[in-house]
Backbone as JSON Lines, residues from 0, in Angstrom:
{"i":0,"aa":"X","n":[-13.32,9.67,7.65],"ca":[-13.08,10.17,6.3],"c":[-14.07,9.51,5.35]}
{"i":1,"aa":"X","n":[-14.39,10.54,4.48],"ca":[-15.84,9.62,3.31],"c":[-14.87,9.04,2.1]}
{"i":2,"aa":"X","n":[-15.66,8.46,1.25],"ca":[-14.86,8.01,0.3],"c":[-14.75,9.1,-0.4]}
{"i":3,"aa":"X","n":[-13.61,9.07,-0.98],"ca":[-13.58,10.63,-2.09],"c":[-12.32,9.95,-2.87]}
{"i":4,"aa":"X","n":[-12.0,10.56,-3.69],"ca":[-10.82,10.56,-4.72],"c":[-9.17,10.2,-4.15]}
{"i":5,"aa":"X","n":[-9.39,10.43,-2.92],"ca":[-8.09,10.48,-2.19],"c":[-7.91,9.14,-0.39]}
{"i":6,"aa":"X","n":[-9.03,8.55,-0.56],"ca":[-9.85,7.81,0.18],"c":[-11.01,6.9,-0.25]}
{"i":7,"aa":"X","n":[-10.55,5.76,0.09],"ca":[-11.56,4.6,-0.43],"c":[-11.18,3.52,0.75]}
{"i":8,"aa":"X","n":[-12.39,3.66,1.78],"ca":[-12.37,2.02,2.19],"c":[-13.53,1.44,1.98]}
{"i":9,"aa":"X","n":[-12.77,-0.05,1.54],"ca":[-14.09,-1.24,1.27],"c":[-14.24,-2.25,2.58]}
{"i":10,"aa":"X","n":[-15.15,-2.28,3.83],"ca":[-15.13,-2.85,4.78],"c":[-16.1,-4.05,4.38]}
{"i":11,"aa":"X","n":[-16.24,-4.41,3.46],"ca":[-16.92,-5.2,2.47],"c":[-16.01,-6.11,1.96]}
{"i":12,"aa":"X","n":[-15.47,-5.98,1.59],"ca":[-13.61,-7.07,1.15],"c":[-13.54,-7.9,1.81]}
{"i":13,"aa":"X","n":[-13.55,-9.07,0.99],"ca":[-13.29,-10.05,2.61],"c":[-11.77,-10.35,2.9]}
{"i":14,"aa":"X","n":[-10.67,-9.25,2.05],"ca":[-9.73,-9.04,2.77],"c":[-9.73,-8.29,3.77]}
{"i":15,"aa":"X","n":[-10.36,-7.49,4.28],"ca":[-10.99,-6.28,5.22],"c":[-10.5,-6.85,6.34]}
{"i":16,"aa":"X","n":[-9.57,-6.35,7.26],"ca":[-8.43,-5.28,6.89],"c":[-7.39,-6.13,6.48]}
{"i":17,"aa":"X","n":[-6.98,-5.77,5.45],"ca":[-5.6,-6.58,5.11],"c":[-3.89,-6.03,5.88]}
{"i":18,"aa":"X","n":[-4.36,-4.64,6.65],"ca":[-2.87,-4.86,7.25],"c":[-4.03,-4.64,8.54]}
{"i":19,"aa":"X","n":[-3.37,-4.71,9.54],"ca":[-4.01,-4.49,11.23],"c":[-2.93,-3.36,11.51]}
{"i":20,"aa":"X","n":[-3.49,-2.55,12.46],"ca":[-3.31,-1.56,13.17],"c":[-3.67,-0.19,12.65]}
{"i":21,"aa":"X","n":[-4.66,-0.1,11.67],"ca":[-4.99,1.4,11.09],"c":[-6.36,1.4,11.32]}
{"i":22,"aa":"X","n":[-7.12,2.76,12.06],"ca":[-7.67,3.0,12.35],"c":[-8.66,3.27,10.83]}
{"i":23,"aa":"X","n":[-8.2,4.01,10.03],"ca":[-8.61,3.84,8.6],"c":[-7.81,3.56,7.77]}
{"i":24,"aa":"X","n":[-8.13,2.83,7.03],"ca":[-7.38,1.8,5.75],"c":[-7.8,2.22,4.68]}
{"i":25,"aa":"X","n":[-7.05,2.68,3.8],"ca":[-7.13,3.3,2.48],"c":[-6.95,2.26,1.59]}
{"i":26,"aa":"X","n":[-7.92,2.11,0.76],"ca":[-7.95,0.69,0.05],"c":[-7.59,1.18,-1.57]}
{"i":27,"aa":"X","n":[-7.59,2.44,-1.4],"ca":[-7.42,3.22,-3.11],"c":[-6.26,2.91,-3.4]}
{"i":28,"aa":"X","n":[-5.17,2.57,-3.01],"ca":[-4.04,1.54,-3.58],"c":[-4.31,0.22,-3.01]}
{"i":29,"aa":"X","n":[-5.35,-0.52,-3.38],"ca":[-5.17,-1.8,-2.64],"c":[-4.12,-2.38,-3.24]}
{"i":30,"aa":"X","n":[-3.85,-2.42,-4.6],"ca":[-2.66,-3.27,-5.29],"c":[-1.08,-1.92,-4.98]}
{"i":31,"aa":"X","n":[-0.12,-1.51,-4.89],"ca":[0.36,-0.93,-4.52],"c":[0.96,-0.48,-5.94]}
{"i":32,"aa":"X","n":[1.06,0.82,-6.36],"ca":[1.4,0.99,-7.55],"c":[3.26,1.51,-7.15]}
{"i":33,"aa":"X","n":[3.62,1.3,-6.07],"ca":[5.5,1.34,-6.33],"c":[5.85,0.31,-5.73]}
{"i":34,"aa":"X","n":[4.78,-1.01,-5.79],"ca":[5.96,-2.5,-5.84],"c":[6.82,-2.46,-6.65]}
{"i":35,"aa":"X","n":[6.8,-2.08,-7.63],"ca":[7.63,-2.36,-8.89],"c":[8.45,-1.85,-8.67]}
{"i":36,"aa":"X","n":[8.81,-0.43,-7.76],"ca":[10.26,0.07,-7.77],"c":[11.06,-0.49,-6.78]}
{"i":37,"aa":"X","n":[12.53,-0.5,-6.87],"ca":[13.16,-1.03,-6.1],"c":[13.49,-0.17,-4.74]}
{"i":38,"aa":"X","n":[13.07,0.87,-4.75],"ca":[13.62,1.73,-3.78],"c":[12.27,2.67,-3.52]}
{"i":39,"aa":"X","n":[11.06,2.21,-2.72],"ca":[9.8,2.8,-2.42],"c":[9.92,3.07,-0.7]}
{"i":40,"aa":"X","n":[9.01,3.97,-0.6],"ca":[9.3,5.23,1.21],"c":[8.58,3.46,1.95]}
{"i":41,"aa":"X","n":[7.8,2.56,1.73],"ca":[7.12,1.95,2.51],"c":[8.14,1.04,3.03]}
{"i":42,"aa":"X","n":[8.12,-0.35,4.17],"ca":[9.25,-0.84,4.4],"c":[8.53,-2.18,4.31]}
{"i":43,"aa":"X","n":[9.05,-2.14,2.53],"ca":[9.09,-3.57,2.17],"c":[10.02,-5.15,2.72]}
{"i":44,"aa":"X","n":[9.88,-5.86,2.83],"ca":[10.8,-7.1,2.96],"c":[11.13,-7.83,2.07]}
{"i":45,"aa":"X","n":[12.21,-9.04,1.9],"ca":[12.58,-9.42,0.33],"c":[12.86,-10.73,1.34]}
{"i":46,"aa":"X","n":[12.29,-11.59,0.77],"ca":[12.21,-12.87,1.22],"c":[12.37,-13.94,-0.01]}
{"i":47,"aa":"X","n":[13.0,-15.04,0.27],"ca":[12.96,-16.23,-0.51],"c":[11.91,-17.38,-0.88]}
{"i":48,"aa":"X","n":[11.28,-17.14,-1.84],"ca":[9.82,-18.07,-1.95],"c":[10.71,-19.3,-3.82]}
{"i":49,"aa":"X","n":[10.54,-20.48,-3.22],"ca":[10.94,-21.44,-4.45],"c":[12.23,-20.81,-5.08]}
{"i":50,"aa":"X","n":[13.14,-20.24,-4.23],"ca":[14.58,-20.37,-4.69],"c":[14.67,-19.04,-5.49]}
{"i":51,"aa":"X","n":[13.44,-18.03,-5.41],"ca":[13.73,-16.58,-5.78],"c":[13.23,-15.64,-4.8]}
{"i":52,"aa":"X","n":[14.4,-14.46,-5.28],"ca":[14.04,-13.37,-3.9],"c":[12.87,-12.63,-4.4]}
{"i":53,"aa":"X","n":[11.76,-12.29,-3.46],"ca":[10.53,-11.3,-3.93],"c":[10.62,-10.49,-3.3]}
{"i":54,"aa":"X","n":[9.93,-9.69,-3.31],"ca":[9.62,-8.31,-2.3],"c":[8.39,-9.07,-1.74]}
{"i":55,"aa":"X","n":[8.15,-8.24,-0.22],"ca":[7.16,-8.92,0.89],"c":[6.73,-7.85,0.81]}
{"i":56,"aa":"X","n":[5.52,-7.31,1.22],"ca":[4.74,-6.1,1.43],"c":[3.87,-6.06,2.73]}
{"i":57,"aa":"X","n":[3.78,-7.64,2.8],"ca":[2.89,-8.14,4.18],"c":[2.86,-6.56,5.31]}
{"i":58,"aa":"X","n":[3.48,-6.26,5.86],"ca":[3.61,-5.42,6.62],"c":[3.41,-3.91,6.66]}
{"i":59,"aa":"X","n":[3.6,-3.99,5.65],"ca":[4.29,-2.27,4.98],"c":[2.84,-1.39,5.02]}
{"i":60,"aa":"X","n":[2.27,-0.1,5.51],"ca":[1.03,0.4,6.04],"c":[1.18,1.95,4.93]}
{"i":61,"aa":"X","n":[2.28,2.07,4.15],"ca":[2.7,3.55,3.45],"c":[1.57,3.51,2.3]}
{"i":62,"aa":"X","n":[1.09,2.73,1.51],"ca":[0.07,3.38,0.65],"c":[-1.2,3.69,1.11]}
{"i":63,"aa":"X","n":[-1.71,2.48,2.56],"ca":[-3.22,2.83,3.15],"c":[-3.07,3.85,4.16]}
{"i":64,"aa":"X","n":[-2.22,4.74,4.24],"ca":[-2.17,5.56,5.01],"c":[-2.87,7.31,4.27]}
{"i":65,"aa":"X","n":[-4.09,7.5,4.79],"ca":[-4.17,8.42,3.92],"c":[-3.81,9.88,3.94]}
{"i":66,"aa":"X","n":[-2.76,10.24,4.69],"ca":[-1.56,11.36,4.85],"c":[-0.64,11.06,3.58]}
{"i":67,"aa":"X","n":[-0.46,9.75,3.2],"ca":[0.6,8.93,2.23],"c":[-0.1,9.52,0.53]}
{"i":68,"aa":"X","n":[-1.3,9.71,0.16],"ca":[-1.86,10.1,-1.28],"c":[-0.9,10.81,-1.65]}
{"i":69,"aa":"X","n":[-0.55,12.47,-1.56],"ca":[0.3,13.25,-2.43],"c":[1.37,12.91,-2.22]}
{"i":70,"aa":"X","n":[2.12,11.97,-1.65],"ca":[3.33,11.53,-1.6],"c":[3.28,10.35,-2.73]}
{"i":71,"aa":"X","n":[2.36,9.88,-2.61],"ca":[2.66,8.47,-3.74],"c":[2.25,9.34,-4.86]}
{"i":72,"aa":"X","n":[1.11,9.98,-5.28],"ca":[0.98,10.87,-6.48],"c":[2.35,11.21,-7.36]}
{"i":73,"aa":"X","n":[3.01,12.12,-6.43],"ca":[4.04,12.76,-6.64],"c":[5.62,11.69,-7.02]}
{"i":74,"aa":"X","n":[4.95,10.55,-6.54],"ca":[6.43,9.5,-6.78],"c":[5.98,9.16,-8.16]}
{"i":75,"aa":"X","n":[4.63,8.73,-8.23],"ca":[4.06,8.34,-9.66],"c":[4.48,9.44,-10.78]}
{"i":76,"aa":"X","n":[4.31,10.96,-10.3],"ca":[4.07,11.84,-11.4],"c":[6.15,11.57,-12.12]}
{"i":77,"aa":"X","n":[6.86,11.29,-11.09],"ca":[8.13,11.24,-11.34],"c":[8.67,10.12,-11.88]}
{"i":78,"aa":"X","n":[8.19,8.88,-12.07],"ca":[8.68,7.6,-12.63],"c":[8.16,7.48,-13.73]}
């Protein structure tokens, strides 16, 4: 896949790859724009760091997936 509007990888990052097991990594959400919700399609974890619960993301592959774009679009266009 080329980079386009709906696809962006940076194999240049020296996070590169920040999750393992994707053949292509969509870096156009590198920051994830539905951390913030409490109830997002990816499968976040909630772990205890200094005596508060966070959300973990470590794992979670739903925004670099690039089948995943009009699905996150469409969560965005709704919040």
């Amino acid at each position: 896949m080329e980079n386009s509007h709906r696809f962006f990888e940076n194999r240049e990052c020296q996070y590169f790859p920040c999750h393992k097991g994707l053949t292509e990594l969509n870096c156009l959400f590198c920051y994830c724009p539905m951390y913030r919700m409490e109830q997002c399609p990816g499968n976040p974890q909630y772990v205890e760091v200094r005596g508060r619960i966070i959300k973990a993301c470590t794992d979670c592959t739903f925004p670099h997936k690039l089948e995943n774009y009009d699905r996150i679009i469409q969560i965005l266009r709704e919040t």
